[in-house]
C-alpha positions in Angstrom: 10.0 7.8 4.5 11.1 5.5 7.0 13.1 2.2 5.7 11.2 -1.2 6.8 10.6 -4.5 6.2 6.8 -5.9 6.4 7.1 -10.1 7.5 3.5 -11.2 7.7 3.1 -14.5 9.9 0.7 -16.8 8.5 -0.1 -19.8 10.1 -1.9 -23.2 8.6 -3.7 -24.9 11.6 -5.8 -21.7 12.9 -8.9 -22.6 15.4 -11.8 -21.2 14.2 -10.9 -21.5 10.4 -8.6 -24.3 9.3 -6.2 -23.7 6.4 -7.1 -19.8 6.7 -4.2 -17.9 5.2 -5.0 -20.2 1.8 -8.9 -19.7 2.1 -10.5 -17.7 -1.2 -11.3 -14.5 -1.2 -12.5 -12.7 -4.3 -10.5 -15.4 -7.1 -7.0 -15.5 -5.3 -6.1 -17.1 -1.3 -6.2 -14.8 1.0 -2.8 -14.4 2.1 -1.9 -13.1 -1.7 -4.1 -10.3 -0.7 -2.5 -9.5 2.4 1.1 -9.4 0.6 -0.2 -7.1 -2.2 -0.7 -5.0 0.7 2.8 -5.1 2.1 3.9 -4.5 -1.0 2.0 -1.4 -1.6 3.0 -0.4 1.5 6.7 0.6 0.1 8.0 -1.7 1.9 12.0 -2.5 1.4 11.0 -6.0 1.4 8.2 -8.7 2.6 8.5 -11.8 3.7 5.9 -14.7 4.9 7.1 -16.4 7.8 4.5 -20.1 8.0 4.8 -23.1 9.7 3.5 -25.2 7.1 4.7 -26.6 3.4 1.2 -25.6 2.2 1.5 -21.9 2.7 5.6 -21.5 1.5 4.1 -23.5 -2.2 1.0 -20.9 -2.4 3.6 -18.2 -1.8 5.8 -19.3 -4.7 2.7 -19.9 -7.0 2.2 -16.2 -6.6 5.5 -14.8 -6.1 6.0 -14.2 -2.3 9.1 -14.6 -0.5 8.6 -17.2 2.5 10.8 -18.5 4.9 10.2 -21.5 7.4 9.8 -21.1 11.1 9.4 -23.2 14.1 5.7 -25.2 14.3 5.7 -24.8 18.4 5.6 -20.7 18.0 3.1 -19.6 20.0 2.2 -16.1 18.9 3.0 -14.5 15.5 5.4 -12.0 17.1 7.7 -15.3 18.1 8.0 -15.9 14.5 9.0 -12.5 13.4 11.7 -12.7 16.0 13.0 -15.8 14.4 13.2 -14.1 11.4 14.7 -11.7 13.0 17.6 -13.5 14.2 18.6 -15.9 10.8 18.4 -12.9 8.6 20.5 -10.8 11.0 18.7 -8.0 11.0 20.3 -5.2 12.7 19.2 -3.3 16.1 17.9 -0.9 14.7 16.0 -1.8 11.8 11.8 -1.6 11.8 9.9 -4.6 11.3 6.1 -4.6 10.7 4.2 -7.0 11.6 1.3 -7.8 9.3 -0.8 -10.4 10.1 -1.6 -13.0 7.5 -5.5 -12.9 8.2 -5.5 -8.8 7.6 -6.7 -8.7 3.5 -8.0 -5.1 4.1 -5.5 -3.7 5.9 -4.6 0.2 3.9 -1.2 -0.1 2.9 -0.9 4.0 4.3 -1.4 2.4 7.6 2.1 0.0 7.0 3.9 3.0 6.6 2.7 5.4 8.9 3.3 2.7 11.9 6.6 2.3 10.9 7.2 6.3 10.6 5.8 6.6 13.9 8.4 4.4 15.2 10.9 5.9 13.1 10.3 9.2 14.7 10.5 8.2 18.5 13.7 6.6 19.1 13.0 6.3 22.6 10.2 3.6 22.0 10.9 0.2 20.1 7.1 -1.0 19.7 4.2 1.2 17.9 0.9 0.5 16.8 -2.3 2.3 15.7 -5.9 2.6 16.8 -9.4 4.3 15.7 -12.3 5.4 17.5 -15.1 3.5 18.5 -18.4 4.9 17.5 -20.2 1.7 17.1 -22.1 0.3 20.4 -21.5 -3.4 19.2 -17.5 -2.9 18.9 -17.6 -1.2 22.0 -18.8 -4.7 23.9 -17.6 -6.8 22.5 -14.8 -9.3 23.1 -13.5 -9.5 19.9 -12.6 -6.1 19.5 -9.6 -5.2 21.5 -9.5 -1.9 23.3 -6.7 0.2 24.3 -6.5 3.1 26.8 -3.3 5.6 26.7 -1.2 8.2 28.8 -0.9 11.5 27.9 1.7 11.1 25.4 0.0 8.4 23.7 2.1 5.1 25.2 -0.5 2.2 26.0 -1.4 1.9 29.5 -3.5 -1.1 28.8 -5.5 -3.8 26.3 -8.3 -5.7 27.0 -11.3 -7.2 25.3 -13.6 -5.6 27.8 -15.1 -1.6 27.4 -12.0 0.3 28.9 -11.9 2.6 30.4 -14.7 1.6 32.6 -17.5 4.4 33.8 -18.3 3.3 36.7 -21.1 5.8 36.8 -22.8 4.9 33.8 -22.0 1.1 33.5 -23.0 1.3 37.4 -26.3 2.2 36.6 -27.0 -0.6 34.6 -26.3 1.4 31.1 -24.7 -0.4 28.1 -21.6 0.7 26.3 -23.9 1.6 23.7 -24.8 5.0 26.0 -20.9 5.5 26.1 -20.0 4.8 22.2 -18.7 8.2 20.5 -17.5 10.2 23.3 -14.1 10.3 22.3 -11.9 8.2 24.4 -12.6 4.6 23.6 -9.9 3.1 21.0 -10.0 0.1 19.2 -6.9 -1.3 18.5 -6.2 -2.4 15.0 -3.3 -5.4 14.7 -0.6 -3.6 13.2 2.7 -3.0 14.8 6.2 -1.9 14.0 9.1 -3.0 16.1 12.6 -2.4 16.3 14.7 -6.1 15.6 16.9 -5.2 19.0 13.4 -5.9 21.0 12.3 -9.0 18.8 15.8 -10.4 20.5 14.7 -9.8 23.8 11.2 -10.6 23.4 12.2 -13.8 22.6 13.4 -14.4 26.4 10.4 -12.8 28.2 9.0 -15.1 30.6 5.4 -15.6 29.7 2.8 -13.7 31.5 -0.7 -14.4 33.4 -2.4 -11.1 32.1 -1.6 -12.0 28.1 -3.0 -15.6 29.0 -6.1 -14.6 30.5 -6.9 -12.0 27.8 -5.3 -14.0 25.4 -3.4 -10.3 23.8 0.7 -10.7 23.8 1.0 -6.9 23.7 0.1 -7.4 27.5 3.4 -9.5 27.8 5.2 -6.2 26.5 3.8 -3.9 28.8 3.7 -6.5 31.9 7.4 -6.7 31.0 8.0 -2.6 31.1 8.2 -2.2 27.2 6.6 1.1 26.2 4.0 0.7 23.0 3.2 3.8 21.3 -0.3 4.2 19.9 -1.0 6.5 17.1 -4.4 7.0 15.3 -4.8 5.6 12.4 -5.4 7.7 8.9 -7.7 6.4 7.2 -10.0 3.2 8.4 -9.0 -0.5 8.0 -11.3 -3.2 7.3 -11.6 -6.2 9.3 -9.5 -9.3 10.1 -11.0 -12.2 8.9 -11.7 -14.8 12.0 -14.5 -16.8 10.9 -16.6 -17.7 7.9 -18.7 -14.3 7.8 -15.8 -12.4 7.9 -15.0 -14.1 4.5 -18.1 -13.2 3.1 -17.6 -9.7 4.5 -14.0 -9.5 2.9 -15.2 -10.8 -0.2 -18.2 -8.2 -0.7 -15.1 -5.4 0.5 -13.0 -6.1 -2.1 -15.8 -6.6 -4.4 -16.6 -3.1 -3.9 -12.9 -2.3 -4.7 -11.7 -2.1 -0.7 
């Protein structure tokens, strides 16, 4: 098995749910789920990179390793590349990036991104993706497609149905006629990088296309980075966003997700 580390960013002031990373989920903050995770995972070692004092004291109530990082990061992936560069990680190492709102994620999944990067030395960013089979994912904006080349690097994200039929979507059908037949991906928010491209990324200018559909793996690709996609192994359960999603974590792990 491939040798990686897992740094989960996890920030305080999130949008649509304030204080999320320290929110309950079935007895225990959320984030404490997310690092059992990475530790299942077999990971060398895990590391919660915050912004706030909050989240570094939950971590040491529960026996996480946290570091510090800069409040004006924009995007998690900024603050794994901090961590990147104080720990001196070197070029080659594999760094997965688990997001602190991700209590369901299959700790298979940690590993077999960060295999699938292992294998292709030619490619420093890899993620995963499933199927869609379900009409509403298919439409809607908060699940993020991906379409792929024939050897499975990303041509593009995007939180509309992609690819676009132009004869059936033409004709006034929904996605729902489209759902199932095979090529639509939804992209699940796991990724393994290598640390030499956290350095770089840490220059890229920003781009128009990650703005507008508000997805930084759009700033890799406008920026000629290749991002392989591989299909997950076994499903993942959803991020957690908004109140409901609680619930629907909760009533996961109740069920022994």
């Amino acid at each position: 098995m491939a040798e990686f580390s897992v740094i989960i960013p996890a920030r305080y002031a999130s949008t649509r749910l304030p204080g999320k990373p320290l929110r309950m989920i079935a007895g225990c903050p959320m984030l404490e789920h997310v690092h059992r995770r990475a530790v299942a995972s077999g990971a060398a070692r895990v590391l919660v990179a915050t912004d706030d004092r909050r989240i570094v004291e939950a971590c040491q109530a529960f026996g996480a390793e946290s570091v510090m990082t800069d409040p004006a990061h924009a995007t998690g992936t900024d603050r794994l590349a901090e961590v990147v560069r104080r720990q001196g990680l070197s070029d080659e190492a594999i760094v997965v990036n688990l997001q602190g709102d991700e209590p369901l994620m299959p700790p298979s999944l940690l590993r077999q991104v960060a295999e699938v990067l292992d294998r292709r030395p030619d490619v420093s960013i890899a993620t995963l993706a499933t199927p869609i089979h379900d009409p509403g994912e298919l439409a809607s904006p908060h699940v993020v497609k991906v379409v792929m080349a024939a050897d499975r690097r990303a041509l593009y994200f995007s939180r509309a149905p992609i690819p676009w039929d132009r004869d059936a979507f033409g004709s006034g059908h929904s996605p729902a006629v489209l759902a199932g037949v095979g090529i639509y991906r939804r992209h699940l928010g796991v990724y393994a990088y290598r640390a030499a491209f956290l350095r770089r990324y840490q220059v890229l200018p920003e781009c128009e296309l990650a703005r507008r559909e508000q997805l930084e793996q759009l700033k890799m690709l406008w920026h000629g980075e290749s991002i392989l996609v591989d299909d997950a192994q076994e499903p993942s359960g959803p991020g957690v966003d908004t109140e409901a999603d609680l619930l629907l974590a909760e009533s996961w792990l109740s069920a022994g997700a």
